[in-house]
C-alpha positions in Angstrom: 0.0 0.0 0.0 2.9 2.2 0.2 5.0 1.1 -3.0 7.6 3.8 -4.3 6.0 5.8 -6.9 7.4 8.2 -9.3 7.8 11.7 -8.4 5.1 14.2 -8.6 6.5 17.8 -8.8 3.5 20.6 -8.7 4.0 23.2 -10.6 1.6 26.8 -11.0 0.9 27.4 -14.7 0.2 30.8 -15.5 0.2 33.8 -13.4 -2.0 36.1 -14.9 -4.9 37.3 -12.1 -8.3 38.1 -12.6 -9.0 40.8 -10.2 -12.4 42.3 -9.8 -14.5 43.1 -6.7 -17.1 41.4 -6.0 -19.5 43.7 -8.0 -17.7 43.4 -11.0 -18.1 40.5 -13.9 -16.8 37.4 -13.2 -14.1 35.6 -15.9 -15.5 34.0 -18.9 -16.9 30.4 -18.6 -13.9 28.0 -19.7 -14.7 25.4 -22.6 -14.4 22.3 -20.3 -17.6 19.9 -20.8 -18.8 18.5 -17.8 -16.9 15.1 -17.0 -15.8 12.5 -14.4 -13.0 12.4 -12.7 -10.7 10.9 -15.4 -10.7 13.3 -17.9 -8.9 13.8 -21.1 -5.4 14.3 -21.4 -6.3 17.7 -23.2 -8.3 19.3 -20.8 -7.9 22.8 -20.0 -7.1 24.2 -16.4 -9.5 26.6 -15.1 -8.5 30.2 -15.3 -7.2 32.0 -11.6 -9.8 34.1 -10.2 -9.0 36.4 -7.7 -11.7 38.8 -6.3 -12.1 40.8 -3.0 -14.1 41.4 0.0 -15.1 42.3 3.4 -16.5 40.2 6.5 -16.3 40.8 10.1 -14.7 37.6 12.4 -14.7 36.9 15.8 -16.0 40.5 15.8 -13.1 41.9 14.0 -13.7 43.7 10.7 -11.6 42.2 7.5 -10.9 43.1 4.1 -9.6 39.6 2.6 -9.2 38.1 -0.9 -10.0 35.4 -2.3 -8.1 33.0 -5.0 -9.2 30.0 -6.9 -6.3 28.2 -8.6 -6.1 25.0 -10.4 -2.4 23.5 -9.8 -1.0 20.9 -12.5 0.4 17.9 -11.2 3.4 16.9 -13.4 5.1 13.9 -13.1 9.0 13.9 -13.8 9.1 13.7 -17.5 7.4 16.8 -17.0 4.1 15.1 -17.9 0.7 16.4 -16.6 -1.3 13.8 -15.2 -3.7 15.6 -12.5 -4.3 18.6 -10.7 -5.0 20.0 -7.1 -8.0 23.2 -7.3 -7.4 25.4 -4.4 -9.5 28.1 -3.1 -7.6 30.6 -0.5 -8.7 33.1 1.3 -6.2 35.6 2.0 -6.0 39.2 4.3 -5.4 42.3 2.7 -2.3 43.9 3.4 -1.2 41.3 6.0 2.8 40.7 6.6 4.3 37.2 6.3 4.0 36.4 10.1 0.3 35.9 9.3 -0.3 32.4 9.8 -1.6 29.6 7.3 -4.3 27.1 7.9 -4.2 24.4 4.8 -7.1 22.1 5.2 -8.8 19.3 3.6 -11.4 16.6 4.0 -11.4 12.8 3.3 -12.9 9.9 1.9 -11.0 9.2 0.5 -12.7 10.4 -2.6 -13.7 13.8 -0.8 -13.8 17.8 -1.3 -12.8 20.2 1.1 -17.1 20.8 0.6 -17.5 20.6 4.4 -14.3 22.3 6.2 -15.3 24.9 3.7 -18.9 26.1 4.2 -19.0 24.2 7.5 -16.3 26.0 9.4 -13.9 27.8 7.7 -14.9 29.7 5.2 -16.8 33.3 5.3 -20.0 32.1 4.6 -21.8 29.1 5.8 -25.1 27.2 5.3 -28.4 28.7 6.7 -29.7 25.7 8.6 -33.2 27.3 9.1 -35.2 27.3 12.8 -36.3 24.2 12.1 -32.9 22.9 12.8 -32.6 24.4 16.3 -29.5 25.5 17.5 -27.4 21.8 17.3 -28.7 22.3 13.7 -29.9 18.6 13.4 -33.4 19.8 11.0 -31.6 21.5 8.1 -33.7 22.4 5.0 -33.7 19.0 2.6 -35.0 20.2 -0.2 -34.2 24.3 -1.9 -34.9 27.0 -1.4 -31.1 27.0 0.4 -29.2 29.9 1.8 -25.8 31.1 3.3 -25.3 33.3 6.1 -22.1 34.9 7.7 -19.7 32.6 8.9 -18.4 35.0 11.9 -16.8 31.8 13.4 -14.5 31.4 11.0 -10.8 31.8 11.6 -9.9 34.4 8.8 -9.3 37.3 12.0 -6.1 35.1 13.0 -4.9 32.7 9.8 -5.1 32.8 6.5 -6.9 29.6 4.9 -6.5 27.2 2.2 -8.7 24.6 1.1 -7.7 21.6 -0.7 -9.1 19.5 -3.2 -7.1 16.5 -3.7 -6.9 14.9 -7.5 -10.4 13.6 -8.4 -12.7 15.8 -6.0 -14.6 18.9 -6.2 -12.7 20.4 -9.8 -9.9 18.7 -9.2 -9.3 16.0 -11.9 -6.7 12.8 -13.0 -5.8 13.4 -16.9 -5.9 10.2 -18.6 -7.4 7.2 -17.2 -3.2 5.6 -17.2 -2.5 7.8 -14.4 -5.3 7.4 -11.8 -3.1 4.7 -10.1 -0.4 7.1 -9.9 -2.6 9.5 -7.8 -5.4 7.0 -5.4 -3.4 5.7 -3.2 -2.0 6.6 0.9 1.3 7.2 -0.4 0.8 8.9 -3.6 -1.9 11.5 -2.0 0.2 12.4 0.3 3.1 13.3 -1.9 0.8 15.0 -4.0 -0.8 17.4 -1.2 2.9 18.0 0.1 4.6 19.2 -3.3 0.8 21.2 -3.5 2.2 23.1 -0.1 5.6 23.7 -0.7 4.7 25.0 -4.1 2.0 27.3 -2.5 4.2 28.8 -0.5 6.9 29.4 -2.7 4.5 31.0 -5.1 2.4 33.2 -2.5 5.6 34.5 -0.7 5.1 32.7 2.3 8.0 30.4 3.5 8.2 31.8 6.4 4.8 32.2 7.9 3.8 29.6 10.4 1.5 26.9 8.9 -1.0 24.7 10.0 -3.0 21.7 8.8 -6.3 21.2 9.6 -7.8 17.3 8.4 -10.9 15.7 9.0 -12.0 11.9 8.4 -9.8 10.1 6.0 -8.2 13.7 5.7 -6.0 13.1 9.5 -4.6 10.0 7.4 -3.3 12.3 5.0 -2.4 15.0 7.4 0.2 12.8 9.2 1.2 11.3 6.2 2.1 14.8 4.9 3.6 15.4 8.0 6.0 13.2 7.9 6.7 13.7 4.2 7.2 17.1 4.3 10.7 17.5 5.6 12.3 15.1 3.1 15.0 12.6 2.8 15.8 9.9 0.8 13.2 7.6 2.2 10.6 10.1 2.0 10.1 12.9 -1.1 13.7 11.9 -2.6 14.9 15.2 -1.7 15.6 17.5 1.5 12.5 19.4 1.4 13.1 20.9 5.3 9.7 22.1 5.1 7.9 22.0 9.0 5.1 22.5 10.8 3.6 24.6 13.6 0.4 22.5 14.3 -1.9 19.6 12.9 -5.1 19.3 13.5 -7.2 16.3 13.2 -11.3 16.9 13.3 -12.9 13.2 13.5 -9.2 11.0 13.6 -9.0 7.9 11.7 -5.4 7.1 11.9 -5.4 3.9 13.1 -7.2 1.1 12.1 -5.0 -1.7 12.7 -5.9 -2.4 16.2 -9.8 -2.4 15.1 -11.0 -5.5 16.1 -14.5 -6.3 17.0 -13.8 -6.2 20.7 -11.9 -2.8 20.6 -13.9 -1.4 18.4 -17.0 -2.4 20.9 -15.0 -0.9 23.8 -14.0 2.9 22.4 -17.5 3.2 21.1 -19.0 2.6 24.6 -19.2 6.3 25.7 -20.7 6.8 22.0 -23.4 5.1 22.9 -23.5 6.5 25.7 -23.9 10.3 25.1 -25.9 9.0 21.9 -28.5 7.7 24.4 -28.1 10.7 26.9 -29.0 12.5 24.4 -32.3 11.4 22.9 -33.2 10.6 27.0 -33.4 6.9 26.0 -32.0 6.4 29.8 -32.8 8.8 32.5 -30.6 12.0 33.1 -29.4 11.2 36.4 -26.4 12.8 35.6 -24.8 15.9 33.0 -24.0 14.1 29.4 -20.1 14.6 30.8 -20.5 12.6 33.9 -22.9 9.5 31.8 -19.8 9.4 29.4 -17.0 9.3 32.3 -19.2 6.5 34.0 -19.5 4.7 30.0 -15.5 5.1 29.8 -14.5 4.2 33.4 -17.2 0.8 32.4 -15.7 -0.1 29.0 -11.5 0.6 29.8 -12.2 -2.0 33.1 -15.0 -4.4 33.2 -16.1 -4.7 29.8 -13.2 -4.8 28.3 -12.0 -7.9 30.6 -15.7 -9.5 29.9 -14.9 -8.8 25.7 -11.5 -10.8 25.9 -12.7 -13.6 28.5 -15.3 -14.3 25.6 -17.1 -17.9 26.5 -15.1 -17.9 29.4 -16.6 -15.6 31.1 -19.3 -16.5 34.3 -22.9 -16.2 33.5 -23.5 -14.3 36.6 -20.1 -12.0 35.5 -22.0 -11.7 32.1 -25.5 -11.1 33.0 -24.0 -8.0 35.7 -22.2 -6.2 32.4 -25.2 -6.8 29.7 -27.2 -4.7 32.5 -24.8 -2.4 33.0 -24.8 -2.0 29.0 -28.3 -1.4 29.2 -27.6 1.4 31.9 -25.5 3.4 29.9 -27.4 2.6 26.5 -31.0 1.8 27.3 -30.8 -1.2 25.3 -31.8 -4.3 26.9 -29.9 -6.4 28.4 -31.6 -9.2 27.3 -30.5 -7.7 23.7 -26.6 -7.5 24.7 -26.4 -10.9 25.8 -27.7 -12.4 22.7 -25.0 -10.2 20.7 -22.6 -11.7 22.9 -21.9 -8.2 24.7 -20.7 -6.1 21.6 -22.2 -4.6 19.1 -21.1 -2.5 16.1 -22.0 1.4 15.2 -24.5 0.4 12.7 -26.3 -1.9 14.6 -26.8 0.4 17.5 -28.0 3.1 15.6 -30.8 0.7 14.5 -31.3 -0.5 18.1 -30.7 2.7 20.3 -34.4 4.3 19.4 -36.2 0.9 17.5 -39.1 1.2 20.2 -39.8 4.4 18.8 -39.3 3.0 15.3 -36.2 5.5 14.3 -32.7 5.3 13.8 -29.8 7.6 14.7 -27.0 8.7 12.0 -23.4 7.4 12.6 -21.7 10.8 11.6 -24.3 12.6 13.6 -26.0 10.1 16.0 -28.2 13.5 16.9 -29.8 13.0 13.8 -32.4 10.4 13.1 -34.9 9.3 10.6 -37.6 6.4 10.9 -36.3 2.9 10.4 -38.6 1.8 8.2 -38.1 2.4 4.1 -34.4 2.8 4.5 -32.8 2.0 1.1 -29.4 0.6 3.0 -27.2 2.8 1.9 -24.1 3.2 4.2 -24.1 7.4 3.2 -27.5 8.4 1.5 -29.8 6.4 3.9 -27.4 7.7 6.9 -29.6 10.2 8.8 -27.1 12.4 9.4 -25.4 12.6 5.7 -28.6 12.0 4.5 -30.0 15.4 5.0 -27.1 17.7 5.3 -25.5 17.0 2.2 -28.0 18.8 -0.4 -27.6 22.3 2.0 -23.8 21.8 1.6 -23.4 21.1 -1.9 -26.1 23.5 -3.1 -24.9 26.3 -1.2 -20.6 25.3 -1.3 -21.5 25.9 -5.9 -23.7 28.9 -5.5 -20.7 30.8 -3.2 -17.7 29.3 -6.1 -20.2 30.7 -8.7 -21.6 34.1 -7.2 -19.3 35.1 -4.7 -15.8 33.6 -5.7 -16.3 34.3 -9.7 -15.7 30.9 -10.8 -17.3 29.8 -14.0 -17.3 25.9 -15.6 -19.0 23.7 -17.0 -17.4 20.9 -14.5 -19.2 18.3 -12.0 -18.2 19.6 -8.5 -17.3 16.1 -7.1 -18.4 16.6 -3.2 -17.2 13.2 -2.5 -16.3 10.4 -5.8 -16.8 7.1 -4.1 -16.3 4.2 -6.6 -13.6 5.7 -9.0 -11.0 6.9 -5.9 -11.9 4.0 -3.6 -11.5 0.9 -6.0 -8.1 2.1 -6.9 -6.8 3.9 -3.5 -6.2 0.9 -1.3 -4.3 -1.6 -4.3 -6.5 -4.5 -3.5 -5.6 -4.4 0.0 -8.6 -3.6 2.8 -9.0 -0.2 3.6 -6.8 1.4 7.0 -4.8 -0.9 8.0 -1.9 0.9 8.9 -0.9 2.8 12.1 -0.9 6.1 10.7 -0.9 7.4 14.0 3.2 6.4 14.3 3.6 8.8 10.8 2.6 11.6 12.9 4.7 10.6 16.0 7.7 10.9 13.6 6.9 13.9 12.1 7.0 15.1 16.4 10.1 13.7 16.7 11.7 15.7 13.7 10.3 18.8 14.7 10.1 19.6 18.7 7.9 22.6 17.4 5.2 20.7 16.5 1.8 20.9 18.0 -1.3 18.9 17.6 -5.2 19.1 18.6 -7.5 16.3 18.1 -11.3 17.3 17.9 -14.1 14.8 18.6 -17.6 15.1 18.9 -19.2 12.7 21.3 -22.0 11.8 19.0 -19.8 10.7 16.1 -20.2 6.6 15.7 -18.0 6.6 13.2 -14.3 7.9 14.6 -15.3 7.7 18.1 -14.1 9.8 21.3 -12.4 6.1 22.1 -10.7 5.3 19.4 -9.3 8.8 19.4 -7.7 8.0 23.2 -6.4 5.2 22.3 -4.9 6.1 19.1 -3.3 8.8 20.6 -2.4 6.6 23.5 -0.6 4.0 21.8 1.1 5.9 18.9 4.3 7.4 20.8 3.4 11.0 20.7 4.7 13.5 22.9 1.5 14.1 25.2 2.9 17.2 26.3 2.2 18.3 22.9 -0.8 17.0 22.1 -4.6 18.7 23.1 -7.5 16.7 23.2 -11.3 18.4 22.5 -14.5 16.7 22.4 -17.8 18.9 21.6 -21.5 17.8 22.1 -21.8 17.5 17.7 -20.9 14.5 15.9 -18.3 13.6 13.1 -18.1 17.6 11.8 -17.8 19.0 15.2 -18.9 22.4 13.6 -22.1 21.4 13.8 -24.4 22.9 16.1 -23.8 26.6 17.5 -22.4 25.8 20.4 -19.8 23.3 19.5 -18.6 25.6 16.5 -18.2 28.4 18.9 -15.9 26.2 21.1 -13.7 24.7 18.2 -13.4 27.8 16.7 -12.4 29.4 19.7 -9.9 26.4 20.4 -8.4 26.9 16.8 -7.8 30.3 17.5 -6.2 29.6 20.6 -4.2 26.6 19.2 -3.2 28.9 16.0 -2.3 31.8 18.8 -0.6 30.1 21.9 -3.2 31.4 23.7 -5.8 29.8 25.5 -9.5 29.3 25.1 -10.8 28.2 28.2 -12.2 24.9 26.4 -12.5 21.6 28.3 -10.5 18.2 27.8 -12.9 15.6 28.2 
């Protein structure tokens, strides 16, 4: 999964700008057809658009800039075979001590759609009062809307999104070279030439940078990490490029201690705030102190009752199926015949069957009735399921109207089949301690910083599996903050929990401190 490949050197074609304000006409549409994501060889780049504007952030007034770029990947033969589409938004006038936040989702197979106009961009989507204020009713169906993102970091960093090859614009040229593009290694490369090259070509080697990933995107974060000082077993050359900070918004670093018993174990207090939450067992105590009683539960007893297995007493058995039930309000009588674990899909189809719903894995807040479900892992999730028109609807109206871009191009939110069937070589997906790239990347660079942000109502990269990753992968803990916020897999969901990651960015990006709570 991580086989040499050849080099992939990023290079910025063209450096003609397309200033306007944001009054003025945008560029002229480019001639490219609407398409997949292998396109052909011939294809033309999208024109740089810069335009300009004002917003107010964390209550300070800003005049920023804003610049869509489409980078050429080139092999070294000179030979274009992809390219990365990066949208930047920059401060006006600001000196070079102005830090850098580059930031990208995952998949793999995904667009920077939700850091974007879910966090950190200047607008964001208008969930409606319907939604309430942790946001879980958004509009499903237009008319959508965008409304001032004043949470957004833009008062303290500069920020980059990323679209790696294949998502959002971002395209492979010639179906030959989409294996040398999907894959751990080779996305990594190419995201780590795409930064060195952007700050090269804004001027900005020596402002402190920052990566922000989320999902599948903390994979790539420590792999670029790691990658990004050089040597000869990493680019091939001495890069010496560093870090400040990472930051890793839903981990998913490690998946090769996943087995059915851990996995089991770290979701307990999951389940646990999941069912605090929708009062499926009673409030006897704040959703902190139900998920400190779930995690004191499943790093003792119930991980010793998981391992003894058939072994274990039916009186020892029958005493941790009801305390299961305590901390999930599923019946015991339910546990036991599971044999005491039970996977995030399963309890989100158990946690609220008496009342005939299920909860979303990314967003276990989130539910829709059980019944009619179509089974599909994303589109039937009922988190996913209803956020994702708001996001993609509103993330091409602000590239059109507000950012001047004009194509005829699919925006690719997230391309499952092409990027997955080829990104993993025929192995199964995560099975590497990715964690450990990360760690090395620490080592290198005593400077280095990182925060991890969870949401207790994320199923999918749960609060556990964060701990432990972080636990077991030789990072400096001195050096590493933990977060967890009452939202699910995009933490930025919900007022309250973007308010406190945003304020913990700002005080990660800063040195300050932001008052925020380790869990």
């Amino acid at each position: 999964m991580r086989g040499a490949v050849a080099l992939i050197v990023l290079v910025l074609v063209g450096t003609g700008t397309v200033a306007a304000a944001p009054t003025d006409a945008p560029a002229a549409a480019s001639p490219v057809p609407a398409d997949a994501v292998v396109v052909p060889v011939d294809t033309p780049l999208l024109p740089r658009v810069e335009r300009h504007h004002r917003g107010r952030f964390n209550g300070r007034a800003l005049r920023y800039r804003s610049v869509v770029e489409e980078w050429p990947l080139r092999d070294a033969d000179g030979t274009t075979i992809a390219s990365i589409v990066s949208t930047s938004y920059l401060a006006e006038g600001a000196d070079t001590a102005r830090p850098v936040i580059f930031a990208f989702n995952g998949g793999p197979g995904s667009a920077s759609i939700w850091l974007h106009m879910g966090f950190l961009g200047p607008k964001r989507p208008d969930y409606g009062t319907r939604a309430g204020d942790d946001e879980t009713g958004p509009p499903t169906a237009p008319p959508f809307a965008v409304v001032d993102n004043s949470e957004s970091p833009l008062d303290v960093a500069d920020i980059v999104l990323i679209d790696p090859p294949g998502t959002g614009f971002s395209r492979v040229f010639g179906e030959t070279n989409a294996d040398r593009v999907f894959g751990v290694r080779e996305d990594a490369e190419a995201v780590a030439r795409f930064l060195g090259d952007w700050l090269r070509l804004h001027r900005r080697e020596g402002s402190p940078r920052y990566l922000m990933g989320e999902s599948y995107g903390t994979v790539r974060a420590a792999e670029v990490a790691r990658l990004l000082a050089g040597g000869p077993t990493g680019s091939g050359r001495m890069d010496g490029i560093t870090l400040n900070g990472v930051m890793l918004l839903g981990q998913s670093m490690d998946g090769s201690r996943r087995t059915p018993e851990l996995a089991s174990a770290t979701g307990l207090p999951s389940y646990a705030a999941t069912a605090w939450y929708h009062r499926a067992v009673p409030r006897d105590a704040t959703l902190e102190g139900h998920v400190a009683r779930a995690r004191a539960f499943a790093e003792g007893p119930y991980l010793q009752a998981l391992f003894a297995g058939s072994r274990l007493p039916a009186e020892a058995r029958a005493a941790v199926a009801a305390e299961l039930a305590a901390l999930t309000g599923i019946a015991a009588a339910r546990w036991t015949a599971v044999e005491l674990r039970m996977d995030a899909a399963t309890f989100g189809r158990e946690v609220l069957r008496d009342i005939g719903r299920q909860v979303g894995a990314y967003d276990s807040r989130f539910t829709l009735p059980l019944a009619a479900s179509g089974g599909d892992p994303v589109a039937d999730d009922p988190a996913m399921g209803q956020y994702v028109p708001l996001y993609v609807a509103t993330l091409q109206a602000h590239l059109r109207e507000a950012l001047g871009v004009r194509t005829d191009r699919a925006y690719n939110a997230i391309e499952f089949r092409r990027i997955n069937a080829r990104f993993w070589k025929g192995q199964p997906p995560l099975q590497d301690d990715h964690a450990r790239s990360l760690a090395v990347a620490m080592r290198r660079n005593p400077a280095l910083r990182v925060l991890v942000a969870t949401g207790h109502y994320d199923l999918v990269t749960t609060v556990g599996a964060a701990d432990q990753a972080v636990a077991l992968s030789g990072m400096d803990p001195a050096r590493v903050t933990m977060r967890t916020y009452a939202s699910g897999h995009m933490p930025y969901i919900g007022a309250g929990s973007r308010a406190q990651l945003a304020a913990d960015v700002r005080a990660f990006v800063t040195g300050g401190s932001s008052n925020g709570t380790t869990p």
